[in-house]
Biotite code that builds the C-alpha atoms (Angstrom):
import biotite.structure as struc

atoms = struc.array([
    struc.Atom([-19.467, -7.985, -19.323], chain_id="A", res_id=1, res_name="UNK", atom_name="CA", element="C"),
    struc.Atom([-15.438, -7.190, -19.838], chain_id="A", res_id=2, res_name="UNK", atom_name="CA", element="C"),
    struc.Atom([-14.623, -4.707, -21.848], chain_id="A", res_id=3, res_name="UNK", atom_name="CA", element="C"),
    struc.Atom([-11.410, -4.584, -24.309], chain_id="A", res_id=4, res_name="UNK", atom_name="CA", element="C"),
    struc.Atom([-9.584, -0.985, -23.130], chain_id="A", res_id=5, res_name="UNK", atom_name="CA", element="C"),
    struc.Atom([-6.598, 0.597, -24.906], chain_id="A", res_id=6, res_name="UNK", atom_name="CA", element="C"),
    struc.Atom([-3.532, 2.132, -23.354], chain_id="A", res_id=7, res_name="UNK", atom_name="CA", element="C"),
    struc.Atom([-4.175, 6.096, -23.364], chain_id="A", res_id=8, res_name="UNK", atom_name="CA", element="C"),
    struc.Atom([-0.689, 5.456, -23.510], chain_id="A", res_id=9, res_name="UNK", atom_name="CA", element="C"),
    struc.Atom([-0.122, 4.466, -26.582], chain_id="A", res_id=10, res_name="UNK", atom_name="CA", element="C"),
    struc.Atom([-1.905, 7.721, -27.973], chain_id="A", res_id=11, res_name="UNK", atom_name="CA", element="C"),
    struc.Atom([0.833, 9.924, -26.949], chain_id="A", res_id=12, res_name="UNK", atom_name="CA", element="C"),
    struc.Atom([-1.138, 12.759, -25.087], chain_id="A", res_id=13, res_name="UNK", atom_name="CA", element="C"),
    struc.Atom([-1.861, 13.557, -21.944], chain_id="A", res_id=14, res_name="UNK", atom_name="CA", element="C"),
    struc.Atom([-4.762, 11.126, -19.885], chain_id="A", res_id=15, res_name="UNK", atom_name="CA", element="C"),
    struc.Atom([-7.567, 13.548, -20.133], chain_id="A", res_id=16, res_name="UNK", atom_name="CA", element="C"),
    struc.Atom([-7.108, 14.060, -23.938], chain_id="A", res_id=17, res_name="UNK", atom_name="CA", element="C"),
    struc.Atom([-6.252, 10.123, -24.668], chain_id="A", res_id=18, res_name="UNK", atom_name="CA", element="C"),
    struc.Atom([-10.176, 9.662, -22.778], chain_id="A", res_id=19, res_name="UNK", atom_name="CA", element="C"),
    struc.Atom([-11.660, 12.208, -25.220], chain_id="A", res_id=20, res_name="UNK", atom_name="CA", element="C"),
    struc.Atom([-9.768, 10.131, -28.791], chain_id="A", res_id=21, res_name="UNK", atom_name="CA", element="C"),
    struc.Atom([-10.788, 6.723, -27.140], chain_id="A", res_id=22, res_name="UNK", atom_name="CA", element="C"),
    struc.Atom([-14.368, 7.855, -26.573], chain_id="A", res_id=23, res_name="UNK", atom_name="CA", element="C"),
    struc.Atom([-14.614, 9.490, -30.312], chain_id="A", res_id=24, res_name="UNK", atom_name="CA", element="C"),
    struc.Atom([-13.078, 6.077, -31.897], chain_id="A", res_id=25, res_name="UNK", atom_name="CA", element="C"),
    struc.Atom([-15.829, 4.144, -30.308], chain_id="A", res_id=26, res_name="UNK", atom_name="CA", element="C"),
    struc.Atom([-13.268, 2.556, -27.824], chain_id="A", res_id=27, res_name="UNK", atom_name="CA", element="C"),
    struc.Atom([-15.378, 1.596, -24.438], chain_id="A", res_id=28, res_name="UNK", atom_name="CA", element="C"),
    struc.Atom([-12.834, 0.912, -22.017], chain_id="A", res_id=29, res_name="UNK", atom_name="CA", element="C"),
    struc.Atom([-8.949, 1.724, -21.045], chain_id="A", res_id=30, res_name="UNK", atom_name="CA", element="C"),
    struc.Atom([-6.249, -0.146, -19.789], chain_id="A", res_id=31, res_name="UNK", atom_name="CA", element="C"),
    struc.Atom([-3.892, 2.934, -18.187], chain_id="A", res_id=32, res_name="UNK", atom_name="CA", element="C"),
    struc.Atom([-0.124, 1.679, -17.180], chain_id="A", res_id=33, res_name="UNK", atom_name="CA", element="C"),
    struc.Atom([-0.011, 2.995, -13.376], chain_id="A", res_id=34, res_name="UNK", atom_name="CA", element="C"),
    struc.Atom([3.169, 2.558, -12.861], chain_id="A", res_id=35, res_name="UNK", atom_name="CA", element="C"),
    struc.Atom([4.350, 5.785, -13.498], chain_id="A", res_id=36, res_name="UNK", atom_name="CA", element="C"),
    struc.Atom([3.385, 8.975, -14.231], chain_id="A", res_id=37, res_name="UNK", atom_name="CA", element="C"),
    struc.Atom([-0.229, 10.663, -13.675], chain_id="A", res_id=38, res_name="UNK", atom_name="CA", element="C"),
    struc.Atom([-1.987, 7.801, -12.873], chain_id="A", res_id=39, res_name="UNK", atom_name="CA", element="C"),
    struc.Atom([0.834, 5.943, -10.418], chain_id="A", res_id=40, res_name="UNK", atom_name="CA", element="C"),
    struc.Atom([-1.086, 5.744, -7.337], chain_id="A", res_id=41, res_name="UNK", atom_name="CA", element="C"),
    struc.Atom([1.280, 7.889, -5.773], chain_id="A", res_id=42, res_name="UNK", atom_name="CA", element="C"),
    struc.Atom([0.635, 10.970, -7.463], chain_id="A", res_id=43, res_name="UNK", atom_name="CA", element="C"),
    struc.Atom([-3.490, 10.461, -6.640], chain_id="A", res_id=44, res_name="UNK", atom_name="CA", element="C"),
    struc.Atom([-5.041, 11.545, -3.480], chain_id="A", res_id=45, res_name="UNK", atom_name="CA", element="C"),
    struc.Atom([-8.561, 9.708, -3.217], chain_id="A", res_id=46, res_name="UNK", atom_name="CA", element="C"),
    struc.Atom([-10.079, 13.119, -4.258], chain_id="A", res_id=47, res_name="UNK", atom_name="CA", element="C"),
    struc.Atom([-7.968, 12.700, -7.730], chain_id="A", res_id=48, res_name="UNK", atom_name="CA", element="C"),
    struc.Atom([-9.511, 8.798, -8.186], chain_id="A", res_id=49, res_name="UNK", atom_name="CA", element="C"),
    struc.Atom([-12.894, 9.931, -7.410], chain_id="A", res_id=50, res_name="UNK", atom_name="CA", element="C"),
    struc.Atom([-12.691, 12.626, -10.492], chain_id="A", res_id=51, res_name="UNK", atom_name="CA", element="C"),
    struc.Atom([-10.628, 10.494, -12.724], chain_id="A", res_id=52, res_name="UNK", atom_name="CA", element="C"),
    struc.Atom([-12.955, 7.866, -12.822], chain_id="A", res_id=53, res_name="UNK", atom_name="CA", element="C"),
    struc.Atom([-16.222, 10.126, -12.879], chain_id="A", res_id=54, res_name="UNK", atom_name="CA", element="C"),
    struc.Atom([-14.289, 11.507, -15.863], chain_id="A", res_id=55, res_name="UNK", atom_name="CA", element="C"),
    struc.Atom([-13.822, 8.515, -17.387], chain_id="A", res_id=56, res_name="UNK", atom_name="CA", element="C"),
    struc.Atom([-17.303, 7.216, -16.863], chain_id="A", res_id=57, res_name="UNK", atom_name="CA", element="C"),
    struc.Atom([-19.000, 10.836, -17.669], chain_id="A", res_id=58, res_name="UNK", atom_name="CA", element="C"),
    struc.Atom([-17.656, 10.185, -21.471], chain_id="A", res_id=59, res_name="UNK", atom_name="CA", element="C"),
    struc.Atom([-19.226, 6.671, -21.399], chain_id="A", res_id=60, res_name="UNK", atom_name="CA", element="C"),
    struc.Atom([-15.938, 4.776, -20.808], chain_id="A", res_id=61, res_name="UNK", atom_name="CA", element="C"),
    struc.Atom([-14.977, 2.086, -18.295], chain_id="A", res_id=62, res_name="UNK", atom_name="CA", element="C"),
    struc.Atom([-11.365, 0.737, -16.632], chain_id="A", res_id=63, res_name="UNK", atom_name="CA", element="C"),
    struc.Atom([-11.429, -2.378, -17.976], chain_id="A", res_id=64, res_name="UNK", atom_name="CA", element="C"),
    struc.Atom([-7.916, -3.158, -16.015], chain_id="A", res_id=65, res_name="UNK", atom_name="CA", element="C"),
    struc.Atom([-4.955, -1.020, -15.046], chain_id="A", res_id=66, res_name="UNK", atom_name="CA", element="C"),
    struc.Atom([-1.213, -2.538, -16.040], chain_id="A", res_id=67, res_name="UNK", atom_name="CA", element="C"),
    struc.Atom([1.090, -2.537, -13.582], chain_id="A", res_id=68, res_name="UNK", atom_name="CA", element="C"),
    struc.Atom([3.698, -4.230, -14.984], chain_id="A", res_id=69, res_name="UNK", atom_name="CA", element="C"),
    struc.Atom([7.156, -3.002, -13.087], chain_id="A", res_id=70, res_name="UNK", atom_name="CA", element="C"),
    struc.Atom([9.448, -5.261, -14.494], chain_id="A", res_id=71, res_name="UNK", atom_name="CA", element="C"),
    struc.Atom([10.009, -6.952, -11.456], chain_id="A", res_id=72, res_name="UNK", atom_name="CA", element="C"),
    struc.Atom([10.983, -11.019, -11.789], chain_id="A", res_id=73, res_name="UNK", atom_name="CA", element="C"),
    struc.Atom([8.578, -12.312, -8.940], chain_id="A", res_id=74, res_name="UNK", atom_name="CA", element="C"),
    struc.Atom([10.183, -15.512, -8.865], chain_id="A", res_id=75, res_name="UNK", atom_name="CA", element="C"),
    struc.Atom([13.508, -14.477, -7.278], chain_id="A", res_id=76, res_name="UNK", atom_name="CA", element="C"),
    struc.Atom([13.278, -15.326, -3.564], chain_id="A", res_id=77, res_name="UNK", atom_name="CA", element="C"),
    struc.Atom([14.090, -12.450, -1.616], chain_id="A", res_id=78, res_name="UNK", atom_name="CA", element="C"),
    struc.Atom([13.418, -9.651, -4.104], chain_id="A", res_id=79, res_name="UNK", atom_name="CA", element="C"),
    struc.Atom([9.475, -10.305, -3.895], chain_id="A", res_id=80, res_name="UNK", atom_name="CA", element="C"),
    struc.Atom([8.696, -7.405, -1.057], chain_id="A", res_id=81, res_name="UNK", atom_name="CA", element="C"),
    struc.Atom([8.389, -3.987, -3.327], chain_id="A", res_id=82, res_name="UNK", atom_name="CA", element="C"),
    struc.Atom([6.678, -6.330, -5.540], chain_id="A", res_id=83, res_name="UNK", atom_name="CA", element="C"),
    struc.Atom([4.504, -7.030, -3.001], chain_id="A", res_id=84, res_name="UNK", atom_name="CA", element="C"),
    struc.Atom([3.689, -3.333, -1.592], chain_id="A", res_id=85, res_name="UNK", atom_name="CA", element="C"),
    struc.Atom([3.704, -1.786, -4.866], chain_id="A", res_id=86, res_name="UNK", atom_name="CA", element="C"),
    struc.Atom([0.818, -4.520, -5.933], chain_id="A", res_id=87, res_name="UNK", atom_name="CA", element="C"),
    struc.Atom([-0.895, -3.897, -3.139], chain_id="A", res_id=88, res_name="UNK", atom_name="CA", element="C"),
    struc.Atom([-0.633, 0.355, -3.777], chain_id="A", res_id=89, res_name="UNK", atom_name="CA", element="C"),
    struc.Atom([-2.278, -0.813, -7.376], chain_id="A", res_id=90, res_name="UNK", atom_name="CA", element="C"),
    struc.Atom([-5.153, -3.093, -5.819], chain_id="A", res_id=91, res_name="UNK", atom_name="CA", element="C"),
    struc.Atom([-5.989, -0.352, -4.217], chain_id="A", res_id=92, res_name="UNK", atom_name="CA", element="C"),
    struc.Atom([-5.829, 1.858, -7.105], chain_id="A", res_id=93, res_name="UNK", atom_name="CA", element="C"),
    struc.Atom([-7.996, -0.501, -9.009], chain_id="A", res_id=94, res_name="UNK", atom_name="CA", element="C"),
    struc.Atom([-10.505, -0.190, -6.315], chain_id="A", res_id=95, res_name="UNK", atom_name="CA", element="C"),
    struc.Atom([-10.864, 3.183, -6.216], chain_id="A", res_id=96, res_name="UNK", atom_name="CA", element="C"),
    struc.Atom([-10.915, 3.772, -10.461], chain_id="A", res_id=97, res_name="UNK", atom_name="CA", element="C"),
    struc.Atom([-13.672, 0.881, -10.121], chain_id="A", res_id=98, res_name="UNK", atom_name="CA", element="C"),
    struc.Atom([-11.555, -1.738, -11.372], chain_id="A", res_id=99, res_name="UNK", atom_name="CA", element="C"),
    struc.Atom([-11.155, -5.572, -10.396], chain_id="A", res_id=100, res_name="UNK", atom_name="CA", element="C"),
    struc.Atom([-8.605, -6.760, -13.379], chain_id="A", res_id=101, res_name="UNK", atom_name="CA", element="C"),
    struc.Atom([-4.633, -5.924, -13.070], chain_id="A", res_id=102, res_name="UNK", atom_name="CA", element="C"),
    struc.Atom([-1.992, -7.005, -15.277], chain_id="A", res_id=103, res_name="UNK", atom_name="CA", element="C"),
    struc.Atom([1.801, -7.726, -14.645], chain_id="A", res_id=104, res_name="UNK", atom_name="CA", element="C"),
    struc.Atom([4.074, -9.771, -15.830], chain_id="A", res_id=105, res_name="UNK", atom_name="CA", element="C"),
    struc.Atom([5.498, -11.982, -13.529], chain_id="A", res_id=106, res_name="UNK", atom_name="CA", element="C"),
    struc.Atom([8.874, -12.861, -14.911], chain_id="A", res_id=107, res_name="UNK", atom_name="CA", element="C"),
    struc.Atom([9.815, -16.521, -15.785], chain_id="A", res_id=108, res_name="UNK", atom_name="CA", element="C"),
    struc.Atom([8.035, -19.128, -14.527], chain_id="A", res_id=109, res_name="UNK", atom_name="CA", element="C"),
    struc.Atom([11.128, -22.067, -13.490], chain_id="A", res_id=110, res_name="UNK", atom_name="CA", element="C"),
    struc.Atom([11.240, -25.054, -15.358], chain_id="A", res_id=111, res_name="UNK", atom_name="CA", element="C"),
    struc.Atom([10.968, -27.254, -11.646], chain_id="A", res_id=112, res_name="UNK", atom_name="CA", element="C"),
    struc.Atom([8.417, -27.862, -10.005], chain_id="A", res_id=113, res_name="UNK", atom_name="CA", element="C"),
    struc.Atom([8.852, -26.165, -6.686], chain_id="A", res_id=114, res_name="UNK", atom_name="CA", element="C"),
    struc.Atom([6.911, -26.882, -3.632], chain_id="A", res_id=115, res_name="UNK", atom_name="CA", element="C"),
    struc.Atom([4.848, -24.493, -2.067], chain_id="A", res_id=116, res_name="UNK", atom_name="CA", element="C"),
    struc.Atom([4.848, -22.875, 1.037], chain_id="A", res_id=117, res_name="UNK", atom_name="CA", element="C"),
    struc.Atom([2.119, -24.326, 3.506], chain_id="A", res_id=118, res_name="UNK", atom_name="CA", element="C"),
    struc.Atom([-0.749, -21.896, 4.951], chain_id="A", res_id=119, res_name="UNK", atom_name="CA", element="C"),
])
């Protein structure tokens, strides 16, 4: 079943502390931003995953979905490709903190219709 998570963010303190405030106020899942800062994939070696997430899970809480959102407009031809490679740092992310859901925003979505390129 999905869980609802929080942002640690939004509780001002460092990750490890935000787990321990989320956990005491019943709260069973998180939704970290990983864009930046501790938890931006590139500041985690696979050894730093592996004991985030048995953190996380050792006080009874879950990733319910990491937010990536980078303020990127994905609908600009030409401006799509660290869009692209920074989504795919985050999928991986979201593999290794035992995650399948990420969030974004995409930008606007045009008013035309717009035909599709063909696989």
């Amino acid at each position: 079943m999905m869980k609802i998570g929080v942002i640690p963010d939004s509780f001002q303190v460092p990750f490890k502390e935000a787990v321990i405030l989320a956990r005491d106020m019943g709260v069973k899942g998180l939704q970290p931003y990983v864009t930046h800062g501790e938890l931006a994939p590139e500041n985690l070696s696979k050894e730093d995953r592996a004991g985030i997430l048995k953190y996380v899970k050792d006080n009874g809480l879950v990733f319910s979905a990491l937010c990536a959102d980078f303020g990127l407009h994905f609908n600009e031809k030409g401006s799509n490709e660290e869009g692209i490679l920074r989504t795919m740092k985050m999928m991986d992310l979201a593999v290794d903190l035992d995650t399948r859901v990420i969030t974004t925003h995409i930008g606007k979505v045009p008013d035309e219709e717009c035909e599709l390129p063909h696989a």
